[in-house]
C-alpha positions as protocol buffer text, in pm:
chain_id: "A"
residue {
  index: 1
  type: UNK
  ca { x: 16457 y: 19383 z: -2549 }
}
residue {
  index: 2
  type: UNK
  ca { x: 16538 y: 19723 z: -2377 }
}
residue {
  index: 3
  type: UNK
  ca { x: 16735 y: 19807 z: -2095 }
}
residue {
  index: 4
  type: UNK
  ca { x: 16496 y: 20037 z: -1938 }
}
residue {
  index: 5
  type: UNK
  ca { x: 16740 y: 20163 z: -1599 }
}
residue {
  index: 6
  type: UNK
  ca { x: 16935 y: 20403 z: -1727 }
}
residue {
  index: 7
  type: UNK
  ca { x: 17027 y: 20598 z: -1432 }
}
residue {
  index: 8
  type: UNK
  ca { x: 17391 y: 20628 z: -1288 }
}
residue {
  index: 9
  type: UNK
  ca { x: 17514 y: 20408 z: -1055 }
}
residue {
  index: 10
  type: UNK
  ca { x: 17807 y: 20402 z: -783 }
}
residue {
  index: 11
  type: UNK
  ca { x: 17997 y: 20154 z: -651 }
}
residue {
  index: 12
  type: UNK
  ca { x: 18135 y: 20343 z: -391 }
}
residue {
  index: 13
  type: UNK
  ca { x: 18344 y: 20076 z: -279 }
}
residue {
  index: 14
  type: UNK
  ca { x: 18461 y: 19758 z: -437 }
}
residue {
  index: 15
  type: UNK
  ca { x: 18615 y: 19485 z: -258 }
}
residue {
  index: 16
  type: UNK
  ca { x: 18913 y: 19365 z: -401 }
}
residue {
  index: 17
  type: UNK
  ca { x: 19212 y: 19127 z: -242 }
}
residue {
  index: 18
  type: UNK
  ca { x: 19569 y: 19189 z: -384 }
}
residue {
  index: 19
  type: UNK
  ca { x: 19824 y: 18881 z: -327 }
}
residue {
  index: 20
  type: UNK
  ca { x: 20203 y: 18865 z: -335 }
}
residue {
  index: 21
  type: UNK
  ca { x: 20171 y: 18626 z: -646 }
}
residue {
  index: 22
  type: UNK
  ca { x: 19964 y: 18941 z: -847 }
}
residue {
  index: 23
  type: UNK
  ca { x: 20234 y: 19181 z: -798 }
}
residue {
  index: 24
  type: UNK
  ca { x: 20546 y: 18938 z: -854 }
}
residue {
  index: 25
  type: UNK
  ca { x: 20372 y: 18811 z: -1130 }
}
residue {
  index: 26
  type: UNK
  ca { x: 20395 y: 19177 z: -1283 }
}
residue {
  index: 27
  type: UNK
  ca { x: 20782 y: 19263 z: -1153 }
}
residue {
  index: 28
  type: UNK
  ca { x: 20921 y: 18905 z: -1268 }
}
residue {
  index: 29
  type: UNK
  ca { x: 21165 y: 18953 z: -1019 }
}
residue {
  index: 30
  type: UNK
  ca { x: 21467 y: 18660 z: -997 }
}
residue {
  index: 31
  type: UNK
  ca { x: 21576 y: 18430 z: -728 }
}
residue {
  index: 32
  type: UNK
  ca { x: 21927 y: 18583 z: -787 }
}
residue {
  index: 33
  type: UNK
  ca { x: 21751 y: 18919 z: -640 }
}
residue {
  index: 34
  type: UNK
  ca { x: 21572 y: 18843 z: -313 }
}
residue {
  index: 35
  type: UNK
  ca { x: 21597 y: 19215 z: -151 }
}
residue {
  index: 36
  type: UNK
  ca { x: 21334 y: 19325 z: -446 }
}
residue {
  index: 37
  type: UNK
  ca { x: 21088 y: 19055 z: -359 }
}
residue {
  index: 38
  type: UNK
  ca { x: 21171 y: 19140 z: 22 }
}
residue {
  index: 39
  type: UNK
  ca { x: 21101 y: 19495 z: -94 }
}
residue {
  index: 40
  type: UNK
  ca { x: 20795 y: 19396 z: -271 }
}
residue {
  index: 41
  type: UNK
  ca { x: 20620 y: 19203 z: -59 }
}
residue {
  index: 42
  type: UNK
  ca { x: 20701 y: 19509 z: 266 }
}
residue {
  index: 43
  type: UNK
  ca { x: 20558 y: 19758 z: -2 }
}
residue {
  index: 44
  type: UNK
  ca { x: 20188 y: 19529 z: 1 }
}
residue {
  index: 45
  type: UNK
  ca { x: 20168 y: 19440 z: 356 }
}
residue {
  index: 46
  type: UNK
  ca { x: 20223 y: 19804 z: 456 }
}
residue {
  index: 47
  type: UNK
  ca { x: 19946 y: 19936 z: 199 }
}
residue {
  index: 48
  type: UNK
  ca { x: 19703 y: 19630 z: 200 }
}
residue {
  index: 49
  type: UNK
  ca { x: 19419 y: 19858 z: 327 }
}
residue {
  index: 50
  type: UNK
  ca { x: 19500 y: 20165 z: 216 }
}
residue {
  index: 51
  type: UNK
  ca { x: 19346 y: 20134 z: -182 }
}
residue {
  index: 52
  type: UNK
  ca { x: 18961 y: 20208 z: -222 }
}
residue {
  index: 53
  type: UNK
  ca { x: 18868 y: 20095 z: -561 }
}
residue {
  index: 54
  type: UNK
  ca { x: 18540 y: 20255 z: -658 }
}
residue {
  index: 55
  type: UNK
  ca { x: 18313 y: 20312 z: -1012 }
}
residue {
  index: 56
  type: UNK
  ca { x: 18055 y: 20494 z: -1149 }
}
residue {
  index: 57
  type: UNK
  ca { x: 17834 y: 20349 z: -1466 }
}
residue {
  index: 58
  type: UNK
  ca { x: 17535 y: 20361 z: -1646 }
}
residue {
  index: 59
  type: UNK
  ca { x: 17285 y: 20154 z: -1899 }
}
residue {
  index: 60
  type: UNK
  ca { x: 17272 y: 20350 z: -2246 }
}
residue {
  index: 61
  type: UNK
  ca { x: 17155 y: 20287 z: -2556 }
}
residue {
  index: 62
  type: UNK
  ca { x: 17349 y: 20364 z: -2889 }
}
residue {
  index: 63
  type: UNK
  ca { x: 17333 y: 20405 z: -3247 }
}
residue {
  index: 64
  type: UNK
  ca { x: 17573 y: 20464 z: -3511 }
}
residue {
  index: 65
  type: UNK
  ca { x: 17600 y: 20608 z: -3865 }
}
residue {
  index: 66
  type: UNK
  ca { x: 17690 y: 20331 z: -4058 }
}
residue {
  index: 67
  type: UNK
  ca { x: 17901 y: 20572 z: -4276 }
}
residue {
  index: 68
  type: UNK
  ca { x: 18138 y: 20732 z: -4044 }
}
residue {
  index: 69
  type: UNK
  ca { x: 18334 y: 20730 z: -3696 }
}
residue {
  index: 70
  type: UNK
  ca { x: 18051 y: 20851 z: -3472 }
}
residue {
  index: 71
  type: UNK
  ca { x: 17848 y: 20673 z: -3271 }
}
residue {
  index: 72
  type: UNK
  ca { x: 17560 y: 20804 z: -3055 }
}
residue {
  index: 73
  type: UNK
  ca { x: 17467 y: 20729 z: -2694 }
}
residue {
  index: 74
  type: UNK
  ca { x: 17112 y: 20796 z: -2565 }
}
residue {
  index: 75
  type: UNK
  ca { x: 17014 y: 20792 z: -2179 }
}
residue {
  index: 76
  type: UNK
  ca { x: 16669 y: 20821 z: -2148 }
}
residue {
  index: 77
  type: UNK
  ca { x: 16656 y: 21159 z: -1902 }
}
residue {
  index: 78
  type: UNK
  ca { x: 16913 y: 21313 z: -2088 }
}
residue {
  index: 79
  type: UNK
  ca { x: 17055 y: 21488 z: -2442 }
}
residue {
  index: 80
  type: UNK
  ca { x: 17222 y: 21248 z: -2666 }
}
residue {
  index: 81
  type: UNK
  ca { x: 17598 y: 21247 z: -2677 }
}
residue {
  index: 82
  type: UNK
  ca { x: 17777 y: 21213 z: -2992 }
}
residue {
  index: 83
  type: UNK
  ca { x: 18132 y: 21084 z: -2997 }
}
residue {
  index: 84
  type: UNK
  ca { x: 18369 y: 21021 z: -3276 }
}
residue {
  index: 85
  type: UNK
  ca { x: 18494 y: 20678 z: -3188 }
}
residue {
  index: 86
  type: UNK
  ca { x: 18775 y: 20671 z: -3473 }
}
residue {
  index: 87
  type: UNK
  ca { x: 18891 y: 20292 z: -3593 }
}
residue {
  index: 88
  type: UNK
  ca { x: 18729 y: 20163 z: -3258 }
}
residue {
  index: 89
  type: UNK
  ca { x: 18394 y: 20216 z: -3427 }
}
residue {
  index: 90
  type: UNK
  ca { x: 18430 y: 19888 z: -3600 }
}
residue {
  index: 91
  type: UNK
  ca { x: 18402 y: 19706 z: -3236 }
}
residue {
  index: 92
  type: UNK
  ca { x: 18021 y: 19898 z: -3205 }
}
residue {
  index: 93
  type: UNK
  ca { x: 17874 y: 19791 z: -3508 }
}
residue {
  index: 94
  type: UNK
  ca { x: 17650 y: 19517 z: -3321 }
}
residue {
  index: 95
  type: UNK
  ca { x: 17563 y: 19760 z: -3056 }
}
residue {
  index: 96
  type: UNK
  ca { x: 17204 y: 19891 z: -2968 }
}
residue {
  index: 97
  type: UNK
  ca { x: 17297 y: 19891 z: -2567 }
}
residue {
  index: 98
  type: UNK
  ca { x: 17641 y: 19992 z: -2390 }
}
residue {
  index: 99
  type: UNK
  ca { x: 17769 y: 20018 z: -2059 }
}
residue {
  index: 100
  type: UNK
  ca { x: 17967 y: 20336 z: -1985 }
}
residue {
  index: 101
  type: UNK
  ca { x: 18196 y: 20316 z: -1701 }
}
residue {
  index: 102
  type: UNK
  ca { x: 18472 y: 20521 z: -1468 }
}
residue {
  index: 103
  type: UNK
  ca { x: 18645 y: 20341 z: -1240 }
}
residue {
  index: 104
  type: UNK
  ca { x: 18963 y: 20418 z: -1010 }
}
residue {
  index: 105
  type: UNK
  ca { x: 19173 y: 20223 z: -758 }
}
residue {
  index: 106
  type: UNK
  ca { x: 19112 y: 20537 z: -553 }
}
residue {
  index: 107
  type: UNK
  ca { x: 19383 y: 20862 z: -438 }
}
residue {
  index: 108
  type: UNK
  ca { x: 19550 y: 20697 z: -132 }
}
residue {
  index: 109
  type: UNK
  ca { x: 19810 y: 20447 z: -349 }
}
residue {
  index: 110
  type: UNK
  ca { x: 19913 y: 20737 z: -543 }
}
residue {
  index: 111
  type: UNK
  ca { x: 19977 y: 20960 z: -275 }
}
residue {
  index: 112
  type: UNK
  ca { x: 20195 y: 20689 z: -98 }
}
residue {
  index: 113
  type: UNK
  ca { x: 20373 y: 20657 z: -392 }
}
residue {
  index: 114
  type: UNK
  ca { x: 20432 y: 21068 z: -445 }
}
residue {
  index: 115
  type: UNK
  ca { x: 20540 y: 21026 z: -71 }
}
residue {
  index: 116
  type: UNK
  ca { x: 20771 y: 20748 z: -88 }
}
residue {
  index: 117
  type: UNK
  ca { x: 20956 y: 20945 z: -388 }
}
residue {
  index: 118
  type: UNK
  ca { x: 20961 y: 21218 z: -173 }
}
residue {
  index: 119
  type: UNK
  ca { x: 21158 y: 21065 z: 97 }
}
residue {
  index: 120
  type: UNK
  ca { x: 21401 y: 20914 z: -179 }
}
residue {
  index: 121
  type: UNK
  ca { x: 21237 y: 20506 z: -164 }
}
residue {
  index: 122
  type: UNK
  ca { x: 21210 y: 20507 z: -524 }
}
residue {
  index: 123
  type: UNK
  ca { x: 21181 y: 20121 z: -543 }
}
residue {
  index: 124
  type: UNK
  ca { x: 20879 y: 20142 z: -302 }
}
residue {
  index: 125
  type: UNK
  ca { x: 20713 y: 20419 z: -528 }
}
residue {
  index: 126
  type: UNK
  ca { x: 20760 y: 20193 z: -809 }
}
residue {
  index: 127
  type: UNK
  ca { x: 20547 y: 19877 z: -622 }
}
residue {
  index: 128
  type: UNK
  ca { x: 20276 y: 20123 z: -520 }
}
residue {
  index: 129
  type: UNK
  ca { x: 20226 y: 20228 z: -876 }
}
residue {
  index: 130
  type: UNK
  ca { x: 20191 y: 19880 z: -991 }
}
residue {
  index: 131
  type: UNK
  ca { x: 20005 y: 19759 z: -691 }
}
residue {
  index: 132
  type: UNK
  ca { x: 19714 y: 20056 z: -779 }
}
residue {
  index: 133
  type: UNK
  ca { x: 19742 y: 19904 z: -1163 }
}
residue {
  index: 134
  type: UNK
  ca { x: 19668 y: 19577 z: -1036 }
}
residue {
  index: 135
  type: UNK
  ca { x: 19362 y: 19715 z: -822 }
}
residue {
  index: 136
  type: UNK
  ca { x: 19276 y: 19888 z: -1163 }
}
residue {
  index: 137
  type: UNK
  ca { x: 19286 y: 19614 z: -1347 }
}
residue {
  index: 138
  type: UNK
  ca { x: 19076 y: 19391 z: -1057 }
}
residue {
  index: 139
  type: UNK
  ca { x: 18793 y: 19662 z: -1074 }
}
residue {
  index: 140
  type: UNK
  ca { x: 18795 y: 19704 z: -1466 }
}
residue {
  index: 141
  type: UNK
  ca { x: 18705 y: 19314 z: -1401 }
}
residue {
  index: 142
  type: UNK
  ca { x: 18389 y: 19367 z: -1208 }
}
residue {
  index: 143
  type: UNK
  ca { x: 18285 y: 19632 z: -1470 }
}
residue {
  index: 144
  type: UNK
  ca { x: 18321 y: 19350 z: -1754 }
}
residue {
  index: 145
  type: UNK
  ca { x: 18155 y: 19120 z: -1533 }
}
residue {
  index: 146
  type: UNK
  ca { x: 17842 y: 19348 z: -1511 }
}
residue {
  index: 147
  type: UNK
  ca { x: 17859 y: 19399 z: -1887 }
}
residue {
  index: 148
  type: UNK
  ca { x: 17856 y: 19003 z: -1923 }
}
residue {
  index: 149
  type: UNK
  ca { x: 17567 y: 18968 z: -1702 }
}
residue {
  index: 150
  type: UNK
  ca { x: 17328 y: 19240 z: -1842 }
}
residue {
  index: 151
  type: UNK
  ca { x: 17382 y: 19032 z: -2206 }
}
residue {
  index: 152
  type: UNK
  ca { x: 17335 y: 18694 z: -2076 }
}
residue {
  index: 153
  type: UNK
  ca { x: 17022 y: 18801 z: -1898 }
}
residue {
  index: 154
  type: UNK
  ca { x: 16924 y: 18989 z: -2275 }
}
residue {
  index: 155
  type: UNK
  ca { x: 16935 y: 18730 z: -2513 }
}
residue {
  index: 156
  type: UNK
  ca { x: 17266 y: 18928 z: -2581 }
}
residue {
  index: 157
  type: UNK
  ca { x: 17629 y: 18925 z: -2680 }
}
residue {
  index: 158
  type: UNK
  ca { x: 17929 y: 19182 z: -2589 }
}
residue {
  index: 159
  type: UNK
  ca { x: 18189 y: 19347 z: -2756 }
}
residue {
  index: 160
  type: UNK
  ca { x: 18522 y: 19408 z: -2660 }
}
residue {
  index: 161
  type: UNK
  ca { x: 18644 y: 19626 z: -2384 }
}
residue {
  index: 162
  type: UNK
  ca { x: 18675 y: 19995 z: -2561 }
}
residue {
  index: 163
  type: UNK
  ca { x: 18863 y: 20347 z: -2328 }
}
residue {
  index: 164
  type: UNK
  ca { x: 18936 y: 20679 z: -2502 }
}
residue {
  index: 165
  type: UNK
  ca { x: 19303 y: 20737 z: -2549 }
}
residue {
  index: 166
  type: UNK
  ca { x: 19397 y: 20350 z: -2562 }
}
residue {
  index: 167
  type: UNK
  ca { x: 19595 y: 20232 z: -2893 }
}
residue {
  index: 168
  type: UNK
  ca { x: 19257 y: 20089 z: -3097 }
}
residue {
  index: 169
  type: UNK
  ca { x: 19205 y: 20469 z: -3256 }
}
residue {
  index: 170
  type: UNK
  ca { x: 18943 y: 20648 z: -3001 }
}
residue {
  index: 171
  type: UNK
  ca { x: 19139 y: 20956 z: -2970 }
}
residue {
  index: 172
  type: UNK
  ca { x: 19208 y: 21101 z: -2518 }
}
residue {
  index: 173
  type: UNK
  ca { x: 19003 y: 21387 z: -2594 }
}
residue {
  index: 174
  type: UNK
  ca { x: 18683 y: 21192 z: -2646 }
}
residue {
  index: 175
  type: UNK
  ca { x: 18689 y: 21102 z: -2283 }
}
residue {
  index: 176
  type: UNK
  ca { x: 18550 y: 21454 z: -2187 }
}
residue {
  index: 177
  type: UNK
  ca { x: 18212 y: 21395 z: -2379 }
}
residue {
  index: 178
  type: UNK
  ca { x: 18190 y: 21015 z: -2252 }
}
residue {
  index: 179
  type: UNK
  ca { x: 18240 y: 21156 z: -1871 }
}
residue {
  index: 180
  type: UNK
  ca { x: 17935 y: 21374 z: -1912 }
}
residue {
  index: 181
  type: UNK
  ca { x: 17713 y: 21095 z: -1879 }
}
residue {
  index: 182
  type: UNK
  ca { x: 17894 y: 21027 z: -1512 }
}
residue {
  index: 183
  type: UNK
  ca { x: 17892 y: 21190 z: -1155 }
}
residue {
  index: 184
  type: UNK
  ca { x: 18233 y: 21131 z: -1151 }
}
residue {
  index: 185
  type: UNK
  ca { x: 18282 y: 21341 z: -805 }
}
residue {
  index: 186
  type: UNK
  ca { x: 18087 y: 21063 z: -665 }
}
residue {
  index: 187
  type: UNK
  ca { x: 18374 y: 20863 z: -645 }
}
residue {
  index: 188
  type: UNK
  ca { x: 18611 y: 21205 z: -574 }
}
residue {
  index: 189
  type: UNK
  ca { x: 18744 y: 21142 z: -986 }
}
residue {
  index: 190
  type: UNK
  ca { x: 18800 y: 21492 z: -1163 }
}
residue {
  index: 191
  type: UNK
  ca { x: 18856 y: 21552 z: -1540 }
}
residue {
  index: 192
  type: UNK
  ca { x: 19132 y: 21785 z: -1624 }
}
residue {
  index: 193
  type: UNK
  ca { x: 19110 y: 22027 z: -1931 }
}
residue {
  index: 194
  type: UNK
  ca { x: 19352 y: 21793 z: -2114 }
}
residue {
  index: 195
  type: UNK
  ca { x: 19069 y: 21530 z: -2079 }
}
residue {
  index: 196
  type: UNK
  ca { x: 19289 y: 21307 z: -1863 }
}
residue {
  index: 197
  type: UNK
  ca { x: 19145 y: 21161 z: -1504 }
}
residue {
  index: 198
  type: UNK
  ca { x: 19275 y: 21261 z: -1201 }
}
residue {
  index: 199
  type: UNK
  ca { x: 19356 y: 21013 z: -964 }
}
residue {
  index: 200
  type: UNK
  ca { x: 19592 y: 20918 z: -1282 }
}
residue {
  index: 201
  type: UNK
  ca { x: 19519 y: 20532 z: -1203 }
}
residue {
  index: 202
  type: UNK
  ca { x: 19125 y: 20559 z: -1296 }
}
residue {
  index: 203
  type: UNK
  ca { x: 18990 y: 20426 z: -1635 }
}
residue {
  index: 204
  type: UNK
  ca { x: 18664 y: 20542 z: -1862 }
}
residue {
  index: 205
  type: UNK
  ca { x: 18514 y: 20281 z: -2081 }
}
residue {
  index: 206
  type: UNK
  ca { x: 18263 y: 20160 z: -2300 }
}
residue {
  index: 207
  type: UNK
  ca { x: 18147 y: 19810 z: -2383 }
}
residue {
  index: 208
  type: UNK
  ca { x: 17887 y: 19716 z: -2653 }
}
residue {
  index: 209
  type: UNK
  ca { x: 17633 y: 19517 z: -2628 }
}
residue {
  index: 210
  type: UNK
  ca { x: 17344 y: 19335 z: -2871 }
}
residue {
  index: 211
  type: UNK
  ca { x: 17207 y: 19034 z: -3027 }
}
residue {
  index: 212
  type: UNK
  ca { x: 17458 y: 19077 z: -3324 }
}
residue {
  index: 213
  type: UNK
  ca { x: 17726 y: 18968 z: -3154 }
}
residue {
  index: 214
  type: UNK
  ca { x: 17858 y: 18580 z: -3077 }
}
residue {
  index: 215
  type: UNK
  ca { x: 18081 y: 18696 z: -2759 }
}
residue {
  index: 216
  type: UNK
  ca { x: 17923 y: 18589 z: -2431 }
}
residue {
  index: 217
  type: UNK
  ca { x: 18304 y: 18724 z: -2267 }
}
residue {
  index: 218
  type: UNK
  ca { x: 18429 y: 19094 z: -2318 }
}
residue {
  index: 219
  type: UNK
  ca { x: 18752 y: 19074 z: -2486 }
}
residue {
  index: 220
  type: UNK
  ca { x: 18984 y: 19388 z: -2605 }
}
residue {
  index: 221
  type: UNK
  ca { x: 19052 y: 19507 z: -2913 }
}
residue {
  index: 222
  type: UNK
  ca { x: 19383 y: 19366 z: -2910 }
}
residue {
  index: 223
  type: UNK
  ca { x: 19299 y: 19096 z: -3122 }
}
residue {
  index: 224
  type: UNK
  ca { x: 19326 y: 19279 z: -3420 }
}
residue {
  index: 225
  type: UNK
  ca { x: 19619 y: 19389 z: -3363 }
}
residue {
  index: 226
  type: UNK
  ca { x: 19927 y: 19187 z: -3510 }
}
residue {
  index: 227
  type: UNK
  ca { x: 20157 y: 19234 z: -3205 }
}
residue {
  index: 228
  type: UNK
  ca { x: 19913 y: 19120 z: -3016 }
}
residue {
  index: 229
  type: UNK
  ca { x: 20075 y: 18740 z: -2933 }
}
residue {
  index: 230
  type: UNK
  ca { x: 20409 y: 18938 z: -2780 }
}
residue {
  index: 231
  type: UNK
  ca { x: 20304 y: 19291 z: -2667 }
}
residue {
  index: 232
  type: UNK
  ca { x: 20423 y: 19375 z: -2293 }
}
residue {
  index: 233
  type: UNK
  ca { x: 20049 y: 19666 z: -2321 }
}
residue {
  index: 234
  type: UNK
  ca { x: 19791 y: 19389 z: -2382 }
}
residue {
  index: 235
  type: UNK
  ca { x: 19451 y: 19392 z: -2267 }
}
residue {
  index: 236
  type: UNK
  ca { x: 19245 y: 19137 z: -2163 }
}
């Protein structure tokens, strides 16, 4: 089977709900310190409608030279792209299909918090920039979700969840070539010359898909990793 829509797509808004119990689950604030959760939970309320998660992505298919680090993504209407994907190759080498991916918790959360450090309320800039991780990390779900879907209704299995500049060896400045295949201004996301996304909460990804692999659920590359049982940076 062939995924035939290869097109880019926005989500120019995804709706996502952000709870007291997501960001104190992330602070692991103590009983013995009740004016942080106070501070915490004053920090959500105020922003609870400010954050506008949105994504771009796209349907591609890929090959690989079974020799090296690249790997090769093909949209129909377009030139190929070649990227070197470093050790995160190995996570590709079931892959005929991909889904390519930007997504950002939006500008607003970051300004607060630029604002709020402005004005001296450092522990309020500090819960805004986990509260727009936490949107990330809700959106990055939908993203997997749609990857999950497109292989279930393939015949298909996924791999893990791969982003240039992460710690499984596909190096920051591959993001520039993978953002080509993106209208990232359609959800007001620029790429700087040092390849990194501005707003700085926003993510690029890529997840593989075929019949070659037995995982119905994207995972991360963490799991070959062997601090991955204690490591305060793992992924899903």
């Amino acid at each position: 089977m062939k995924i035939t829509d290869t097109q880019p797509r926005v989500l120019a808004h995804i709706e996502i709900d952000v709870t007291f119990q997501d960001l104190a689950s992330k602070i692991k604030t103590s009983g013995t310190r009740p004016e942080i959760a106070d501070t915490a939970k004053r920090t959500l309320d105020k922003v609870k409608t400010m954050w506008q998660p949105a994504a771009v992505y796209r349907w591609v298919e890929f090959q690989q030279n079974q020799t090296d680090t690249m790997g090769r993504i093909i949209p129909n209407s377009d030139s190929p792209v070649d990227i070197d994907f470093g050790y995160s190759i190995r996570f590709l080498r079931h892959a005929t299909h991909a889904l390519v991916s930007v997504y950002t918790a939006g500008r607003e959360l970051e300004q607060a918090s630029k604002k709020a450090v402005g004005e001296g309320e450092f522990l309020e800039a500090y819960f805004l920039d986990i509260i727009g991780l936490i949107v990330l990390d809700k959106a990055g779900d939908r993203i997997r979700q749609f990857a999950e879907q497109k292989a279930a209704e393939s015949g298909w299995g996924v791999g893990p969840f791969l982003s240039p500049g992460s710690v499984h060896g596909w190096e920051l400045e591959n993001q520039t070539e993978l953002c080509t295949l993106l209208p990232l201004e359609k959800i007001d996301v620029s790429i700087q010359d040092n390849a990194v996304l501005s707003p700085f909460t926003t993510v690029s990804c890529l997840i593989g898909l075929g019949d070659g692999y037995d995982e119905v659920k994207v995972g991360s590359a963490c799991q070959v990793c062997s601090k991955n049982h204690d490591c305060q940076m793992k992924l899903h």
